[in-house]
Backbone as a chain_set.jsonl record, in Angstrom:
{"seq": "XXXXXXXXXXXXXXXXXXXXXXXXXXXXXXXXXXXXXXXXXXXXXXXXXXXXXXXXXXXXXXXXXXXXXXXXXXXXXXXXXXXXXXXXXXX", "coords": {"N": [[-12.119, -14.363, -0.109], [-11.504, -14.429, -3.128], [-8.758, -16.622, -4.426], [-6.724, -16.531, -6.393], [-6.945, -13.68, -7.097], [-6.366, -12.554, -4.606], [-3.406, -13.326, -4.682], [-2.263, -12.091, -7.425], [-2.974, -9.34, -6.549], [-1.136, -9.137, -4.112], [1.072, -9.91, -5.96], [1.225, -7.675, -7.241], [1.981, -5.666, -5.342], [4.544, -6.316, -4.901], [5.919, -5.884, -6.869], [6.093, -3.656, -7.387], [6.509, -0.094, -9.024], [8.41, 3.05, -8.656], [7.595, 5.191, -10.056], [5.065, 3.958, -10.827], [3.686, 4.059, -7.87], [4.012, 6.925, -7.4], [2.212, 7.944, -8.83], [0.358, 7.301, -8.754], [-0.234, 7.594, -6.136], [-0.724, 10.721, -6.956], [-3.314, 10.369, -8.366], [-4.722, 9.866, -6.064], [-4.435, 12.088, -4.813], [-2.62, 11.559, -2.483], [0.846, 13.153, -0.639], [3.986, 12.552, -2.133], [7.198, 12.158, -2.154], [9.901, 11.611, -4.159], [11.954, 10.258, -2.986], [10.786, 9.193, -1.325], [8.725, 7.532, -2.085], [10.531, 5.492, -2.974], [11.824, 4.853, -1.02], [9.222, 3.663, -0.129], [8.715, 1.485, -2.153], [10.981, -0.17, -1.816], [10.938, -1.012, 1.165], [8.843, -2.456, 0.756], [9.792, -4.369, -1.523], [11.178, -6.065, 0.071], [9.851, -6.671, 2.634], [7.535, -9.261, 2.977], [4.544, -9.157, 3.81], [0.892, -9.199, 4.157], [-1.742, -7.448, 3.207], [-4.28, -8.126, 3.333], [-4.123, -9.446, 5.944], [-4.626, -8.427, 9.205], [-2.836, -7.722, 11.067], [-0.306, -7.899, 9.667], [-0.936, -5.564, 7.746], [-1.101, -3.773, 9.754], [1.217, -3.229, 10.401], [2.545, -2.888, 7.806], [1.261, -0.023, 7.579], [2.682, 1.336, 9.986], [5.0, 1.401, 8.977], [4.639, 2.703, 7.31], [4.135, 5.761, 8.164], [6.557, 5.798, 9.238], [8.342, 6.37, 6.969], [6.665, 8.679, 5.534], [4.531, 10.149, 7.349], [2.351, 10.077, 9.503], [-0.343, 11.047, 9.011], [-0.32, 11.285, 6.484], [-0.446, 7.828, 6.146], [-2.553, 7.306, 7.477], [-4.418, 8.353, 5.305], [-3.732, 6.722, 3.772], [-4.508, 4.431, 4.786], [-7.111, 5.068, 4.993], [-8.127, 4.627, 1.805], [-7.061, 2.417, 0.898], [-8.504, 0.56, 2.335], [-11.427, 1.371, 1.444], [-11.14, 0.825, -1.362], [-11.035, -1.976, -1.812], [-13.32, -2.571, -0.482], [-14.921, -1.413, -2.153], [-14.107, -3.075, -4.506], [-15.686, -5.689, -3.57], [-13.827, -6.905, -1.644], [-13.319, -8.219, 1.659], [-12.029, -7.711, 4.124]], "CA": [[-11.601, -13.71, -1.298], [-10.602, -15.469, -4.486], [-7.174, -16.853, -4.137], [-5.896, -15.961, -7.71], [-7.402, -11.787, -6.799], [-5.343, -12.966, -3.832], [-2.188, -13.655, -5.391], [-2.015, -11.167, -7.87], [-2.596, -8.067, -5.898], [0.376, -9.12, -3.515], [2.636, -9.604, -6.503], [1.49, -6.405, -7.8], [2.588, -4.953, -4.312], [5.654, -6.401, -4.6], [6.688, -5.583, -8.299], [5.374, -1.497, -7.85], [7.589, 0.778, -9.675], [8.492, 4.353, -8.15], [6.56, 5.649, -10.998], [3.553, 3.387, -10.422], [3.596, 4.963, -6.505], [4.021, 8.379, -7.359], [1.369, 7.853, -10.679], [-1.341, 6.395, -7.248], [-0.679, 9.178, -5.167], [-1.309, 11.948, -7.411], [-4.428, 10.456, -8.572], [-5.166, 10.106, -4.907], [-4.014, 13.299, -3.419], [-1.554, 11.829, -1.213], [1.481, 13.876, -1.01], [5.036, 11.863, -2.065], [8.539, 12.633, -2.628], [10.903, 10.442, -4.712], [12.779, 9.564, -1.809], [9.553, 8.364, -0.417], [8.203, 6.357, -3.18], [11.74, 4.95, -3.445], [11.617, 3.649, 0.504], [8.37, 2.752, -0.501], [9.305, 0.129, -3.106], [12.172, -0.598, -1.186], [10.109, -1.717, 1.971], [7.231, -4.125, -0.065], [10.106, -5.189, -1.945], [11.925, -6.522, 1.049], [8.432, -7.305, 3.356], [6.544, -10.405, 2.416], [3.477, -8.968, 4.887], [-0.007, -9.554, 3.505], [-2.682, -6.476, 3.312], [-5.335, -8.454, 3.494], [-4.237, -9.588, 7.435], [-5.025, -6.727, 9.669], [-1.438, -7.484, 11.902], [0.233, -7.298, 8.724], [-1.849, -4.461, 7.564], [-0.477, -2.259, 10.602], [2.735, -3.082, 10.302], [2.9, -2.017, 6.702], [1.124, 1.26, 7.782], [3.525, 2.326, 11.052], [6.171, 1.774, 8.293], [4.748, 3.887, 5.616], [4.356, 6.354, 9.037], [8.373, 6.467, 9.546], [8.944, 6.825, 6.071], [6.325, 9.864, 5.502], [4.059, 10.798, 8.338], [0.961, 9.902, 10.093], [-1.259, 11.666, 7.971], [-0.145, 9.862, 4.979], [-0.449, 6.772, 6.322], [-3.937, 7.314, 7.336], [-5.233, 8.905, 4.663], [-3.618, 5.574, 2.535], [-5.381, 2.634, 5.146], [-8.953, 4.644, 4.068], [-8.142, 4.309, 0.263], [-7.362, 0.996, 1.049], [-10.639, 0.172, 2.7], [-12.329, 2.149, 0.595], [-10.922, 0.357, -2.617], [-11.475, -3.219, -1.14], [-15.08, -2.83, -0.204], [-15.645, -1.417, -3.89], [-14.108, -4.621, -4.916], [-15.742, -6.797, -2.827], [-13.103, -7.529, -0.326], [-13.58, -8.406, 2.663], [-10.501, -7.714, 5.006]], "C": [[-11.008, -14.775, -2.21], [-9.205, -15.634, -4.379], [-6.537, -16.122, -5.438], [-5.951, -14.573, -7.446], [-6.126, -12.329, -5.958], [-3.795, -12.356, -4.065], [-1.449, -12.709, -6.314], [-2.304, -9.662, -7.244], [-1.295, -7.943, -4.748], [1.334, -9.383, -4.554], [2.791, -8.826, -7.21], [2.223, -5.62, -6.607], [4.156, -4.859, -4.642], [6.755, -6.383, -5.635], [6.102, -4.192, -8.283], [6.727, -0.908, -8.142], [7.428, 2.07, -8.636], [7.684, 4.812, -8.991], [4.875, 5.486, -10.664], [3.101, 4.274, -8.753], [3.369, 6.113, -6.945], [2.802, 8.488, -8.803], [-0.144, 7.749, -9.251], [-1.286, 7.496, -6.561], [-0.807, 10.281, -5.387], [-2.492, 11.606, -7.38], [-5.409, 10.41, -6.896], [-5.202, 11.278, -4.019], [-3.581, 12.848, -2.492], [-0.162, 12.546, -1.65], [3.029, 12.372, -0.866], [6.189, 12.425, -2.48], [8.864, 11.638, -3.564], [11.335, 9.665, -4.011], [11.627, 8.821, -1.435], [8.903, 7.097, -0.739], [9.29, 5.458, -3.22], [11.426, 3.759, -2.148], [10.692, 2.853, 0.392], [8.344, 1.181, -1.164], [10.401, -0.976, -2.449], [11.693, -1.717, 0.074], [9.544, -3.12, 1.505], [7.823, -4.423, -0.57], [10.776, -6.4, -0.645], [10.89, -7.382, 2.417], [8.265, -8.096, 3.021], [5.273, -10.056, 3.56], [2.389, -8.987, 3.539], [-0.997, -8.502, 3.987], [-3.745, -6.697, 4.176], [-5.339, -9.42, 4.671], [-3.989, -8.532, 8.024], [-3.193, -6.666, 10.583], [-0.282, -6.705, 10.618], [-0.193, -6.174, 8.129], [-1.414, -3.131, 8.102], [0.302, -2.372, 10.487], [3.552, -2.537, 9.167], [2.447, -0.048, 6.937], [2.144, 1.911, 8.716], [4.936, 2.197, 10.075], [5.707, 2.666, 7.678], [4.236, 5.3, 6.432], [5.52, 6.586, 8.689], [8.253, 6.586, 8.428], [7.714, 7.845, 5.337], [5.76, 10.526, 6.659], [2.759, 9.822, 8.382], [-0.248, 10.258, 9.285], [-1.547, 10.926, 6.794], [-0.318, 8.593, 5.338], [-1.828, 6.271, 6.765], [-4.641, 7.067, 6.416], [-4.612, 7.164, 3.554], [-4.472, 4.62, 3.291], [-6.349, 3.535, 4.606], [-8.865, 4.716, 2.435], [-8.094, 3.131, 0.16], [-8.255, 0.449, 0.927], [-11.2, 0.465, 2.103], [-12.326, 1.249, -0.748], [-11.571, -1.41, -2.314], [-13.001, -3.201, -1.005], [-15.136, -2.238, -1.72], [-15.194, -2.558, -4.859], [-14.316, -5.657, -4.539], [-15.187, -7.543, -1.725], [-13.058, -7.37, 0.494], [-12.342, -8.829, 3.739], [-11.063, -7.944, 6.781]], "O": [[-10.235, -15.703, -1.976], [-8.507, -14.631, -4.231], [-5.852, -15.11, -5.288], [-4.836, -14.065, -7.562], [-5.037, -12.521, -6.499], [-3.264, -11.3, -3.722], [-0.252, -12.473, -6.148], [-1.564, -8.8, -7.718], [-0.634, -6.921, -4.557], [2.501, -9.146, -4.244], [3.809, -8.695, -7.889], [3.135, -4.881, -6.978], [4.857, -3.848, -4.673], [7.945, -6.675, -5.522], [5.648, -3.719, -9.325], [7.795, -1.197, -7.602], [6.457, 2.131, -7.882], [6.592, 4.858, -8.425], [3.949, 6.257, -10.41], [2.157, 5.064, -8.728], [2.175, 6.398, -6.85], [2.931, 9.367, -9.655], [-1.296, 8.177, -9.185], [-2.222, 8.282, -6.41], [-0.998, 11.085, -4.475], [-3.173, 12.213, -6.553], [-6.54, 10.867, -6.733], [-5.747, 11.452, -2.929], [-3.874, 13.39, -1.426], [0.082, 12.598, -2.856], [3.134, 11.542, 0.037], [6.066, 13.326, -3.309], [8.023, 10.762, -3.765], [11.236, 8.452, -4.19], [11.783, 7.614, -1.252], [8.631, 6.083, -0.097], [8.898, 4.354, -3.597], [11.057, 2.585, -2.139], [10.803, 1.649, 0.619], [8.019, 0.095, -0.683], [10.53, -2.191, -2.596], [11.953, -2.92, 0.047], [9.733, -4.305, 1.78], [7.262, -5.436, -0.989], [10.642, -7.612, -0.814], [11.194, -8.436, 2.974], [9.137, -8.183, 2.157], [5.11, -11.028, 4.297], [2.706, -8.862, 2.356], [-1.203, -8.539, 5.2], [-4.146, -6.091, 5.17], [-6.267, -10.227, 4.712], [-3.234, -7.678, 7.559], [-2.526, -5.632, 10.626], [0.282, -5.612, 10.583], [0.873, -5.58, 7.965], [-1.314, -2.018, 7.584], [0.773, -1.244, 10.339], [4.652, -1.988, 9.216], [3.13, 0.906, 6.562], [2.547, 3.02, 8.364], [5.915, 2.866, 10.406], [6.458, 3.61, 7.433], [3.864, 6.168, 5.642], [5.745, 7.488, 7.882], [7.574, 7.609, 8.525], [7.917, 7.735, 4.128], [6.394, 11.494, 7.08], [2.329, 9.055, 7.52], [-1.079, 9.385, 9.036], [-2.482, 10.28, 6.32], [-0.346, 8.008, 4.255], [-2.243, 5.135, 6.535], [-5.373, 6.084, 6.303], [-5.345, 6.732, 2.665], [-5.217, 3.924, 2.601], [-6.757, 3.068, 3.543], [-9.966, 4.925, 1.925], [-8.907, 2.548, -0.557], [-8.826, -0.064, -0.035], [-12.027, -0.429, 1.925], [-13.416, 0.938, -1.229], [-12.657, -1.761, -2.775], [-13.707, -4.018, -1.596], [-15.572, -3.096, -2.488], [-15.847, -2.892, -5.848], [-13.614, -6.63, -4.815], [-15.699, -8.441, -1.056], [-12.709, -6.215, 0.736], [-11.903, -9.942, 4.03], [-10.233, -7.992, 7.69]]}, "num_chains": 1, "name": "protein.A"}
C-alpha cells in the first residue's frame, strides 16, 4: 500500500469527529448512540493501533465490541474489508 494512502487514513482515524462517526454509520446502517460515537473518538484518539495490521485490527474491534456490541463490531470489520478491497488495499 502507498505510504502517503497509509498515513493519511490513520490520521483521519485519529482526527474523526463524533459527527463524522455518527454521519458513517447512518450511511452504513450501523446503529450508534452519542455516547458511543463519543467512546469511539475517545478510544482512536488515545490508541495509536494500525488497521491495516490484523493484531491491531482485532484489538480495535473487541474494543468497539465493549463499547457497543458484537454485532456492531462485525458488521464494521466487513465494511472495512469491503471498503479496502474497493480501494485496492490489501490488508
Amino acid at each position: 500500500m502507498n505510504f502517503i494512502v497509509h498515513k493519511l487514513v490513520l490520521n483521519k482515524l485519529r482526527n474523526l469527529s463524533v459527527e463524522e462517526i455518527m454521519e458513517q454509520s447512518q450511511a452504513y446502517q450501523v446503529q450508534l448512540t452519542q455516547l458511543q460515537a463519543s467512546q469511539i473518538v475517545q478510544f482512536l484518539r488515545q490508541n495509536k493501533l494500525d488497521p491495516f495490521k490484523e493484531a491491531d485490527r482485532m484489538q480495535m474491534l473487541k474494543a468497539l465490541a465493549q463499547i457497543t456490541d458484537r454485532e456492531t463490531a462485525k458488521k464494521t470489520h466487513q465494511i472495512f474489508l469491503q471498503l479496502a478491497k474497493e480501494h485496492g488495499i490489501k490488508l
